[in-house]
Structure formats: structure tokens, C-alpha cells
C-alpha positions as CSV (number, residue, x, y, z in Angstrom):
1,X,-20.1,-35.7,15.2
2,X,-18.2,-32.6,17.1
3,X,-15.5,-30.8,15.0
4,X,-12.4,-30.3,16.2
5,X,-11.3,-26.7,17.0
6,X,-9.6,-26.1,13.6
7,X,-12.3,-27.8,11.3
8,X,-15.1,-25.4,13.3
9,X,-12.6,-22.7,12.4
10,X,-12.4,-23.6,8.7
11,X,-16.1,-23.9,8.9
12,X,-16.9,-20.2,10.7
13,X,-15.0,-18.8,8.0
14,X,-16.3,-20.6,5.0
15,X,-19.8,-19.9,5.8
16,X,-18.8,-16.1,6.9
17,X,-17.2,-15.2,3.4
18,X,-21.0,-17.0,1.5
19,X,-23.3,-15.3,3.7
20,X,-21.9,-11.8,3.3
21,X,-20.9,-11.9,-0.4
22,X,-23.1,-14.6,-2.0
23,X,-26.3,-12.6,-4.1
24,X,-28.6,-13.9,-6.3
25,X,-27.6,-14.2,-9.8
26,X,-24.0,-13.8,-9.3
27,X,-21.0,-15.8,-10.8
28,X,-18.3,-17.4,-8.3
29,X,-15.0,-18.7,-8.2
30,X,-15.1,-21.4,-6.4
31,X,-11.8,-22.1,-5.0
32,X,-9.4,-25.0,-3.7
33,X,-8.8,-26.6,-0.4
34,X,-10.1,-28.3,2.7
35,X,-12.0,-24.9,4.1
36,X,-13.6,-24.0,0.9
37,X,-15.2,-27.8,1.3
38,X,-17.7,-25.7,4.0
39,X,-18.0,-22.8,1.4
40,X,-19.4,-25.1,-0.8
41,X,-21.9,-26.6,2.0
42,X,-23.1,-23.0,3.2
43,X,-23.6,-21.9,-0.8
44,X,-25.1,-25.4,-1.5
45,X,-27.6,-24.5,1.7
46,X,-28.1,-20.8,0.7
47,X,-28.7,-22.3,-3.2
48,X,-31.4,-24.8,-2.0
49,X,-33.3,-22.5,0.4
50,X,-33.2,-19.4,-1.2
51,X,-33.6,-20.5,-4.9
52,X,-30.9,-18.6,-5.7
53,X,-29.3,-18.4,-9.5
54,X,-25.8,-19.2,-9.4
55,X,-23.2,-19.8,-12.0
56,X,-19.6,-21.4,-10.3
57,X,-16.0,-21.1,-11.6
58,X,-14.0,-23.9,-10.6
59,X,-9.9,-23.5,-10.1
60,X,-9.1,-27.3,-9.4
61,X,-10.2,-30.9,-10.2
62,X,-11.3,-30.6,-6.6
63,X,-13.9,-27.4,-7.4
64,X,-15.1,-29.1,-10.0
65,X,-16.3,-32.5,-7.9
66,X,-18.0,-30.3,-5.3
67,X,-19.8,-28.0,-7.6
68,X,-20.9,-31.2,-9.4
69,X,-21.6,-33.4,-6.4
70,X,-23.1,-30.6,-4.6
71,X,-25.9,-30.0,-7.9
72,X,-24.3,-26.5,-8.3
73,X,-23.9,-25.2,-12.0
74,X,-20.9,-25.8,-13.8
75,X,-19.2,-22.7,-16.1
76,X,-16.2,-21.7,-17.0
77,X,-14.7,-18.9,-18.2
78,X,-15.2,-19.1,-22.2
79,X,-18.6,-18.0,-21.5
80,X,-18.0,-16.4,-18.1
81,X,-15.2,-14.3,-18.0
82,X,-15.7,-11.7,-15.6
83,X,-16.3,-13.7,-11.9
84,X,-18.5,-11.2,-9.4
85,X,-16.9,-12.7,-6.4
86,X,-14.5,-15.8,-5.7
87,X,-14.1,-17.3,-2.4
88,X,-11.0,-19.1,-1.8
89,X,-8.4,-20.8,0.8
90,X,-4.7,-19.4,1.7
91,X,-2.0,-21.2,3.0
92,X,-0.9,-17.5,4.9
93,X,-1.8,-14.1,4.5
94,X,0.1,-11.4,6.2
95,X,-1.4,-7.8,7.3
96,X,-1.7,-6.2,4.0
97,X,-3.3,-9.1,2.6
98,X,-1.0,-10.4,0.4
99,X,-1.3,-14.2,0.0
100,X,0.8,-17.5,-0.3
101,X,-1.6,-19.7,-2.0
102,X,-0.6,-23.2,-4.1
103,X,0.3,-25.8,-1.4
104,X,-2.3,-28.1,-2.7
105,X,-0.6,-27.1,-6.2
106,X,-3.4,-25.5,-7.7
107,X,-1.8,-22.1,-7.7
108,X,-2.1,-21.3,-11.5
109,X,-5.8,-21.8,-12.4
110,X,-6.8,-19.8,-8.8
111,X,-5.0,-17.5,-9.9
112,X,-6.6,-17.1,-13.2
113,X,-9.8,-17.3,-11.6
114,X,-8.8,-14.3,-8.3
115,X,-7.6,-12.2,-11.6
116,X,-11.2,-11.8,-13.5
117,X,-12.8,-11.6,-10.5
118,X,-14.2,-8.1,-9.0
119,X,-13.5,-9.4,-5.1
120,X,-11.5,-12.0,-4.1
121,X,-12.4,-12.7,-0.8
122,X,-10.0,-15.3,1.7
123,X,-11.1,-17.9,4.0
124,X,-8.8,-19.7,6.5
125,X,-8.4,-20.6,10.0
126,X,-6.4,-19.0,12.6
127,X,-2.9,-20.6,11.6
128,X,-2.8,-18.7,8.2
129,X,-3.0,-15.3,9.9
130,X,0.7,-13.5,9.6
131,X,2.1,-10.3,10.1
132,X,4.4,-11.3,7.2
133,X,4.6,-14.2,4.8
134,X,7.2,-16.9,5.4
135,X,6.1,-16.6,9.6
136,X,4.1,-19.3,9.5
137,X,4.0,-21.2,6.1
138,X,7.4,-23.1,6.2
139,X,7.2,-24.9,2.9
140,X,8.3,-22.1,0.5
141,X,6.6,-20.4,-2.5
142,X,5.2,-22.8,-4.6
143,X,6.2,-21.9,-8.3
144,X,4.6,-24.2,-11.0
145,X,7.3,-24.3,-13.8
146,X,7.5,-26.3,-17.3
147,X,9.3,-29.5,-16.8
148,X,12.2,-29.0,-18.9
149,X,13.2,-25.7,-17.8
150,X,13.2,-26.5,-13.4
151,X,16.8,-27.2,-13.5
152,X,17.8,-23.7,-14.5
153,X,15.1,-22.0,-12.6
154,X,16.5,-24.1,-9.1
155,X,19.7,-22.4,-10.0
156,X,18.8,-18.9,-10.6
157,X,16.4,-19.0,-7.7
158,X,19.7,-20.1,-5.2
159,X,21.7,-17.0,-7.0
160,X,18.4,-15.3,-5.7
161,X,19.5,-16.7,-2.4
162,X,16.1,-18.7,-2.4
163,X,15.9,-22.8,-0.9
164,X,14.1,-24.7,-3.9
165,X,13.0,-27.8,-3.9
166,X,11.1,-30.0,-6.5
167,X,8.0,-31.1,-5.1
168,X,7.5,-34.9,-5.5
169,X,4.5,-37.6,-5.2
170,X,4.1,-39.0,-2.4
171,X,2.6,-42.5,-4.0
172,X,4.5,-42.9,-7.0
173,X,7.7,-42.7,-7.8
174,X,8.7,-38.8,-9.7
175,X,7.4,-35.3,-9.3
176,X,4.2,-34.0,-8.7
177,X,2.0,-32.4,-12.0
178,X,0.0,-30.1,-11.8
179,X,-3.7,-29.8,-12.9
180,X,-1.8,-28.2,-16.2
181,X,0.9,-30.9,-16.5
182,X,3.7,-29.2,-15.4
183,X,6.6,-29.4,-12.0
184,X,6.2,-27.5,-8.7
185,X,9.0,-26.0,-7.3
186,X,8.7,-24.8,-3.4
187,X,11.3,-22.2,-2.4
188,X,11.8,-21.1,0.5
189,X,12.9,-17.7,0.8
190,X,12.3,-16.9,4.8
191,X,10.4,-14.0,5.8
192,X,9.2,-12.4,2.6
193,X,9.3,-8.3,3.1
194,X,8.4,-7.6,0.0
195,X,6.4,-10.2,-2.1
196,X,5.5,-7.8,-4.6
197,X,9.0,-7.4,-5.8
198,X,10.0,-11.2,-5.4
199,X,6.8,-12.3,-7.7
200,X,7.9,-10.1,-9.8
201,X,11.4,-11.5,-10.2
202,X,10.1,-14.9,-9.8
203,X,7.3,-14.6,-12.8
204,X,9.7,-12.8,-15.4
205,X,12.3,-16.1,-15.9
206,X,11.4,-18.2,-18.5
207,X,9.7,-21.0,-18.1
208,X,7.9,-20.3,-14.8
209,X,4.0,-20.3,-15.3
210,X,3.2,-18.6,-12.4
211,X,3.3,-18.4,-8.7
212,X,1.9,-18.9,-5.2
213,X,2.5,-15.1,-4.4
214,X,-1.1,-13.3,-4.9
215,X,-0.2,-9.7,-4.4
216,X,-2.9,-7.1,-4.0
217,X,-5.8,-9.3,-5.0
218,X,-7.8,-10.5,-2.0
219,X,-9.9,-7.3,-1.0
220,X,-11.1,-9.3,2.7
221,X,-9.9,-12.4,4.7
222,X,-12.3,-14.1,7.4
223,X,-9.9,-16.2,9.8
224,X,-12.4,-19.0,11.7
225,X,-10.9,-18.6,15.6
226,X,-10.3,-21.9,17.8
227,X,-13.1,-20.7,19.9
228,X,-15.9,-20.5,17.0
229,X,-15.4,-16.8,17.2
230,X,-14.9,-15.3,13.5
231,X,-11.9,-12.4,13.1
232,X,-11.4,-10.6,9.3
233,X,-9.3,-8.1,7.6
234,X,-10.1,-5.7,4.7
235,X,-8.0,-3.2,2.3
């Protein structure tokens, strides 16, 4: 069965970022979303013919089922705390590879993980390649907050001139929660000059957990082209 231009993208870059950074005995981050799904695959190929001794971070409920179901080992990060390399999906990343990460609303443990990890490296297709964020990602900064404080943290981000909205579940009735129990607010703040500054405004009112914005973290991104090509970007 043929792929369709973007899922042959997804899959150029996902096995891109595994054959260039994967080594023996290394511990990964393995991160959320539909083109880590073909990460997964290429490490689960590399795994089996190489014999190769790998210990894998989740981020997600998701990570977790296709480390498991793909015979992968399991750790985490009480006796693995330092990650060599974690491969992971963006939503968009503009051209000093700062990220918008968290519309599948895993933002706060991928975060974690990109954090004690020596490289973060991104893996996307060609529709997640900006010059700045907020070009093409039109769903605003996801912000994963505690539930009893996203009232007052809608209202100071529309002082901040921001367009929040409380992400809710599509088949049942309320608010989506996250993997940590909490709400997701997306805001929607345009064309994002300078996301450094905004996570930092966003991250220091109470009650927020953390953000979608990963600032200075990813070290390369692989974009998987509609033509099978493969195009990337490094610090």
C-alpha cells in the first residue's frame, strides 16, 4: 500500500533522524505523534538487525504503546536521567529552531524528556517548516494549566493581547486532560517574534505547568519533502 505524499514525508524524516543519531547502547526519548510512529519502525528495524542495546524514554501514553508493542525496552527517568538523544515531532519550527510542540497535548512530559537530553533532534514533514512561529500552526500555544486556575490565566493572557481558548473533548462532554490530569489552553498570539520572551511570561503565572514553546532545545530538524526528498536544519 503506496503512502501518500505527506505520510512518505513523515516517514523520510523519521527514519533520517534514527539512522544518523541512533548508536549502540544509547538511551532515547522517544517522542509523541504520528511521524515518530516511523521513528519507532526504523529503530525497531535498526534494533532487530543490528542487535543493538537500547534503553527508550517515553513522553506520552502513546510512546509508551509503541516502545511496548514494538519489543523495545521500557525506562524511565528514576533510573535514567540523562537521555543521549530524543527524537521527536513538532507542530512548527521556524528558522532558529525554536519549536511549537503540544497539539496532541503532550507538551509537558516532552518537555521533561527534550530537557535531560544532550540532543534533541526534530522530525516533521514539510508543513511544519516556518520562517517564524504562528506562519503556519494556526491553533495557538498550547499551555497545559491546573484546572482551577484557567479562568485567571484566560484573562491575563487577553491583557497580554493573546486569543485563548480552553481545549475541549471531542467525544465527551468537558475539557480535554492531559496525560498529568490537568486543562489545555491554546492561545493564539499571531506571528510569534520572539518566543523566548513570551514563554517566559507565559511559564512565570501561577498555575501554568508549562508550555508548547521549546526555545533553544532542538539542536537539528529533518523535514520529509513531498517528493521523498529529505531537507534539515542545524544550530
Amino acid at each position: 500500500m503506496s503512502l501518500t505524499p505527506i505520510e512518505l514525508a513523515k516517514k523520510k524524516a523519521g527514519y533520517a533522524a534514527v539512522d544518523e543519531f541512533v548508536k549502540d547502547g544509547m538511551v532515547l526519548g522517544i517522542g509523541s505523534g504520528s511521524t515518530v510512529v516511523y521513528a519507532v519502525k526504523r529503530l525497531i528495524e535498526r534494533v532487530k538487525n543490528e542487535n543493538l542495546k537500547i534503553i527508550c524514554i517515553p513522553t506520552s501514553f502513546q510512546s509508551i504503546q509503541l516502545i511496548v508493542d514494538g519489543g523495545l525496552t521500557l525506562g524511565d527517568l528514576s533510573r535514567h536521567p540523562e537521555i543521549d538523544v530524543d527524537i521527536d515531532g513538532a507542530d512548527e519550527v521556524d528558522d532558529k529552531l525554536h519549536l511549537i510542540k503540544g497539539g496532541g497535548g503532550c507538551q509537558v512530559q516532552e518537555k521533561i524528556v527534550a530537557s535531560v537530553s544532550k540532543q534533541l533532534v526534530i522530525i516533521a514533514d514539510y508543513r511544519k517548516d516556518s520562517k517564524s512561529l504562528g506562519e503556519k500552526w494556526k491553533k495557538g500555544v498550547p499551555i497545559e494549566v491546573v484546572p482551577m486556575a484557567y479562568v485567571p490565566i484566560i484573562n491575563k493572557i487577553k491583557k497580554m493581547g493573546g486569543k485563548p481558548t480552553l481545549r475541549m473533548a471531542k467525544n465527551k462532554a468537558g475539557p480535554i486532560i492531559s496525560d498529568n490530569g490537568n486543562f489545555i489552553i491554546d492561545a493564539d498570539f499571531g506571528i510569534i517574534q520572539d518566543p523566548i520572551t513570551l514563554n517566559e511570561k507565559l511559564t512565570m503565572m501561577t498555575g501554568v505547568v508549562e508550555t508548547g514553546l521549546f526555545t533553544n532545545m532542538a539542536i537539528k530538524a529533518f523535514f520529509g519533502q513531498a517528493d521523498g526528498t529529505i531537507t534539515s536544519r542545524e544550530k
